[in-house]
PAKOL-231612 format. One record per atom (N, C-alpha, C, CB): atom name; x, y, z. Coordinates in nm, 3 decimals. Glycine has a CB too. Layout:
BEGIN
  atom        x        y        z
    CA        X        Y        Z
...
REM end
This chain:
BEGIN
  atom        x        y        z
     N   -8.124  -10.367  -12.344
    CA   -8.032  -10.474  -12.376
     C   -8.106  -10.607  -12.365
    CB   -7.907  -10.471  -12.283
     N   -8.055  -10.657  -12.447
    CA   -8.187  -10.824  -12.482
     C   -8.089  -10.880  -12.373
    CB   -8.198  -10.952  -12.698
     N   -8.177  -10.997  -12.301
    CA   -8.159  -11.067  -12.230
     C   -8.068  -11.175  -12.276
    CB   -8.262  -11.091  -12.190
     N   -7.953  -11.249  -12.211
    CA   -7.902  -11.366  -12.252
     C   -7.977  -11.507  -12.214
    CB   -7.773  -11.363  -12.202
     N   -7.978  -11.560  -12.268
    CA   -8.026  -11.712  -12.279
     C   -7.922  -11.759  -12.171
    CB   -8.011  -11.797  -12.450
     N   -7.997  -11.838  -12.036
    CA   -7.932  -11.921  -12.013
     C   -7.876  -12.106  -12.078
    CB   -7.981  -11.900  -11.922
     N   -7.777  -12.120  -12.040
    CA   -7.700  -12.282  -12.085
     C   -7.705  -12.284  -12.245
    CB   -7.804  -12.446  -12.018
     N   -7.725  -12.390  -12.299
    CA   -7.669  -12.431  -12.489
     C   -7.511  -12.384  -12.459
    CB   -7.767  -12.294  -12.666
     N   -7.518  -12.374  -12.574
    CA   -7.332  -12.350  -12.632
     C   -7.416  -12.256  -12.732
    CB   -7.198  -12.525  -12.724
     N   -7.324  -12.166  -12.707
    CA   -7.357  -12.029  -12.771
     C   -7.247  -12.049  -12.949
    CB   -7.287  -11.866  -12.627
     N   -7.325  -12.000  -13.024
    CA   -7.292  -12.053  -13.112
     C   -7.201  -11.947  -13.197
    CB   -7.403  -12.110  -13.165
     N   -7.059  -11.978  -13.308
    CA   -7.014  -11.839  -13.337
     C   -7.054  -11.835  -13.471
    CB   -6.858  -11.805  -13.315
     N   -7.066  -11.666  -13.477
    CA   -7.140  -11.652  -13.624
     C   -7.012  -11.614  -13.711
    CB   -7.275  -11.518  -13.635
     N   -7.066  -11.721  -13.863
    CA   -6.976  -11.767  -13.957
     C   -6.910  -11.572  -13.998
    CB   -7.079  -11.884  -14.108
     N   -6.728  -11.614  -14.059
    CA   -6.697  -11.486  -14.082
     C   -6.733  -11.448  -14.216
    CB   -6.565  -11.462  -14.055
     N   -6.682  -11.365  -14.288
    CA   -6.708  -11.354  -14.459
     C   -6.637  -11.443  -14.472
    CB   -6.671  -11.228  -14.558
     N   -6.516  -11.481  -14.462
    CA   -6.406  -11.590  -14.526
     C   -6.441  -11.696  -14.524
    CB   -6.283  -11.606  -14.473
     N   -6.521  -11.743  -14.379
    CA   -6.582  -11.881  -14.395
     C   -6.656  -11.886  -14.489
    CB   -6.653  -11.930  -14.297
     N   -6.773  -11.758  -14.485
    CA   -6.900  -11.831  -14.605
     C   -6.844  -11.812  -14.773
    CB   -7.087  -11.720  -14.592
     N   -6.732  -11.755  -14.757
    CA   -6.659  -11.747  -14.903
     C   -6.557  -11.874  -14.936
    CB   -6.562  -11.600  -14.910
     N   -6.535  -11.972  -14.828
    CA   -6.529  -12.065  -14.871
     C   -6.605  -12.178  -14.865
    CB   -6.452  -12.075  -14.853
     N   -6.700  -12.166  -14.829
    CA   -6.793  -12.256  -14.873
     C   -6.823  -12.216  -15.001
    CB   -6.907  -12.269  -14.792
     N   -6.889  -12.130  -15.034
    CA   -6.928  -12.056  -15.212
     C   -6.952  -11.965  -15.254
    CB   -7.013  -12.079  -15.279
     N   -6.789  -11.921  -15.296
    CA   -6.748  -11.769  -15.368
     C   -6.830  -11.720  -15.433
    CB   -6.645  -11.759  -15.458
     N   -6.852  -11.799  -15.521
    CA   -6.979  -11.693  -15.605
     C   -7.081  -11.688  -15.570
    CB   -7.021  -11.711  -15.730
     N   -7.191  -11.748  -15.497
    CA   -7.276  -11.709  -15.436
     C   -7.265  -11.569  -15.331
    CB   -7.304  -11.819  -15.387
     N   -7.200  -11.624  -15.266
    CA   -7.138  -11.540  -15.146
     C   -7.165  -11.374  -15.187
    CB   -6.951  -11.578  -15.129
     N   -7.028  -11.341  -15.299
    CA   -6.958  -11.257  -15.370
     C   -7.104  -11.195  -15.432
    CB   -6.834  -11.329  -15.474
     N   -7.177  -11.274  -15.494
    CA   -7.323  -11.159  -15.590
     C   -7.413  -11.125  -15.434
    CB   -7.480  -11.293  -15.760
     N   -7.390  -11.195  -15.366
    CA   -7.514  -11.127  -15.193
     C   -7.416  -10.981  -15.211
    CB   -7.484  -11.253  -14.942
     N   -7.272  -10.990  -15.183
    CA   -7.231  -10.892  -15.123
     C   -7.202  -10.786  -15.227
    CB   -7.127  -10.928  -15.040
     N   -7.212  -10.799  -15.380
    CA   -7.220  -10.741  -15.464
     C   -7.399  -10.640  -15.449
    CB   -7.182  -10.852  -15.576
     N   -7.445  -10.732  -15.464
    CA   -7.612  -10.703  -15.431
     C   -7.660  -10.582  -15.364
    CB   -7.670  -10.808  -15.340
     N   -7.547  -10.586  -15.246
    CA   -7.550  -10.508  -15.126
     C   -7.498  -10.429  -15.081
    CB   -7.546  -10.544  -15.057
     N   -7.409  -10.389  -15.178
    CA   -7.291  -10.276  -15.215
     C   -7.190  -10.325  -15.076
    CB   -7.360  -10.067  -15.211
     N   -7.176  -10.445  -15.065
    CA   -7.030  -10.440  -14.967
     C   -6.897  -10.532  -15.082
    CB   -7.067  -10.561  -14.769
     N   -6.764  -10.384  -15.120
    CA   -6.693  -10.416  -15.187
     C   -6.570  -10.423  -15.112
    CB   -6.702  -10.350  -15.285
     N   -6.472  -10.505  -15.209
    CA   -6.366  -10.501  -15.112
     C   -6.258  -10.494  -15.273
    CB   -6.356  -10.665  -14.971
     N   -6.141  -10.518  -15.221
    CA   -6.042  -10.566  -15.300
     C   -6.047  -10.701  -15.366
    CB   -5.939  -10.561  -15.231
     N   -6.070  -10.738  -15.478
    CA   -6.106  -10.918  -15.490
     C   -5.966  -10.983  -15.514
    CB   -6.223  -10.971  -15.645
     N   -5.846  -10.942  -15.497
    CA   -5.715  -10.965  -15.460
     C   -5.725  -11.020  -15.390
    CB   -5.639  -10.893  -15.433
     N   -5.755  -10.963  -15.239
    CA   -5.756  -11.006  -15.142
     C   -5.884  -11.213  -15.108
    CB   -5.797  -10.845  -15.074
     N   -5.938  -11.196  -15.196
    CA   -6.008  -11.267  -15.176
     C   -5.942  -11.386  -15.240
    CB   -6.125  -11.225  -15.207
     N   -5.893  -11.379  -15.384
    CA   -5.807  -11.496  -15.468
     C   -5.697  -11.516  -15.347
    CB   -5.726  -11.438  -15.645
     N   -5.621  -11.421  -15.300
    CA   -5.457  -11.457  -15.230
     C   -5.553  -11.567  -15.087
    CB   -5.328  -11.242  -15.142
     N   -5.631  -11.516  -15.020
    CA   -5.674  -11.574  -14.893
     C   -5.729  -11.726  -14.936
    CB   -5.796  -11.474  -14.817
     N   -5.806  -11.756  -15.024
    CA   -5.872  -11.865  -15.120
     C   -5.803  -11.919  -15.175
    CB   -5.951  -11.838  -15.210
     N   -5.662  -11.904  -15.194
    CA   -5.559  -12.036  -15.218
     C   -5.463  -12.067  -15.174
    CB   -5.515  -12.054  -15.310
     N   -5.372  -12.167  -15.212
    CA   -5.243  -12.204  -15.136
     C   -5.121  -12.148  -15.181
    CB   -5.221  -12.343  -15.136
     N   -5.065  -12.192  -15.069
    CA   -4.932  -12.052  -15.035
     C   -4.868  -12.017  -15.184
    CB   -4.762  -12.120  -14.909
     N   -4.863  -12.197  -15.261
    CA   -4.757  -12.176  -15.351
     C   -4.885  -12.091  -15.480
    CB   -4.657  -12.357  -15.402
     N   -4.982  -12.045  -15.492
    CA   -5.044  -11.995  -15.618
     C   -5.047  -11.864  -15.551
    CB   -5.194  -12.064  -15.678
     N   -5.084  -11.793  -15.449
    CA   -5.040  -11.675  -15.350
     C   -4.905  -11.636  -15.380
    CB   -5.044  -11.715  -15.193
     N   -4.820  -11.692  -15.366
    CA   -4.697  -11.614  -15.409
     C   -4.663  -11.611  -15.540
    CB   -4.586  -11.656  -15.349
     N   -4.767  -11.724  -15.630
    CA   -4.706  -11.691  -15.777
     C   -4.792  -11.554  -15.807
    CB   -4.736  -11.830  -15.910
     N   -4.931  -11.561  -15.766
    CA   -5.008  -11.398  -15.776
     C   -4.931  -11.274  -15.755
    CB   -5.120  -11.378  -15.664
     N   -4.893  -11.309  -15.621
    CA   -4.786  -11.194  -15.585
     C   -4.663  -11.134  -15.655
    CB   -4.733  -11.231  -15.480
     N   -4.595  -11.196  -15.729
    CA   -4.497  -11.243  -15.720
     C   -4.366  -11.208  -15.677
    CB   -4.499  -11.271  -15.793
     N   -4.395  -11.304  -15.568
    CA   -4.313  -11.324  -15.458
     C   -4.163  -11.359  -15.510
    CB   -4.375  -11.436  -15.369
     N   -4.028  -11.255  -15.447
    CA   -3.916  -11.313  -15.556
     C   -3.852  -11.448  -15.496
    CB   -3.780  -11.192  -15.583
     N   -3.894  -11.497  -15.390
    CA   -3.788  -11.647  -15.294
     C   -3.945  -11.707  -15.268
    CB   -3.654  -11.595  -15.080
     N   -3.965  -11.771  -15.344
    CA   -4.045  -11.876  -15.313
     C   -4.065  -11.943  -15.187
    CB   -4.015  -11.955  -15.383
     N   -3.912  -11.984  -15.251
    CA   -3.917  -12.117  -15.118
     C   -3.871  -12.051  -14.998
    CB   -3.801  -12.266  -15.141
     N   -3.807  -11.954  -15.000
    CA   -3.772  -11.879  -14.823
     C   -3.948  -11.813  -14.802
    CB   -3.600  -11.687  -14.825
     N   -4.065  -11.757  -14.895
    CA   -4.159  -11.727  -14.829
     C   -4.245  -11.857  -14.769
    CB   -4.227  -11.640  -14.909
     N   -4.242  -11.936  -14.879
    CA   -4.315  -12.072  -14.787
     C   -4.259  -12.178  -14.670
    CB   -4.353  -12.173  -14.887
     N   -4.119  -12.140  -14.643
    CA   -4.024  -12.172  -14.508
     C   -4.087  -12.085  -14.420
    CB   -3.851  -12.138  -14.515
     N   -4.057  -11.979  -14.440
    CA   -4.104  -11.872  -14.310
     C   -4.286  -11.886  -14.308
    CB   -4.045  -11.666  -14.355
     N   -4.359  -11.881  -14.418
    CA   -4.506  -11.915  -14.355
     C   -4.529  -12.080  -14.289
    CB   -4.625  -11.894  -14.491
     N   -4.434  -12.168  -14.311
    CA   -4.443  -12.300  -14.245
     C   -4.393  -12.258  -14.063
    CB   -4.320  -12.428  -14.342
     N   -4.268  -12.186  -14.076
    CA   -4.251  -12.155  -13.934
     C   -4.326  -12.103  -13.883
    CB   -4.166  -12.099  -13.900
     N   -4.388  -11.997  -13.966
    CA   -4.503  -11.935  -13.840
     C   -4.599  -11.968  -13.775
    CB   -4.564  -11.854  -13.860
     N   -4.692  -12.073  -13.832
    CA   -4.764  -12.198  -13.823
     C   -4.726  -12.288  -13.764
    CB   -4.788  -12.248  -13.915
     N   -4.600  -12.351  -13.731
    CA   -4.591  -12.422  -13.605
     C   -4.562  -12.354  -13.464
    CB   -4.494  -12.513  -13.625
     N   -4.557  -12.212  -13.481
    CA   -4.507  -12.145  -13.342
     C   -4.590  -12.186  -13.267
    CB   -4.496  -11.995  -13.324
REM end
């Protein structure tokens, strides 16, 4: 087992979602490259806002899904 470094601030390593929003398509041909696939659904719904997410979806109450994702977010 490697030794820990004492003191710094230990730093956290970026998730896929972060480095996919910094730049999808870059990102997306590494992980293409590298045979890691996913659903790319999942990637458009997470990569935009609520109201283009539920038009993807389509979501039938709009406005009761973006009430209830506003409530859940201030809990």
């Amino acid at each position: 087992m490697a030794k820990r470094k004492r003191g710094g601030v230990a730093r956290r390593k970026p998730r896929l979602f972060d480095l996919l929003a910094r730049d999808r398509d870059q990102v997306l041909e590494v992980l293409r490259r590298h045979g890691v696939y996913f659903d790319p659904g999942t990637v458009v719904t997470l990569c935009s806002t609520p109201e283009k997410a539920a038009a993807y979806h389509a979501v039938p109450d709009r406005k009761a899904f973006l009430r209830d994702l506003l409530k859940a977010t201030r809990a």
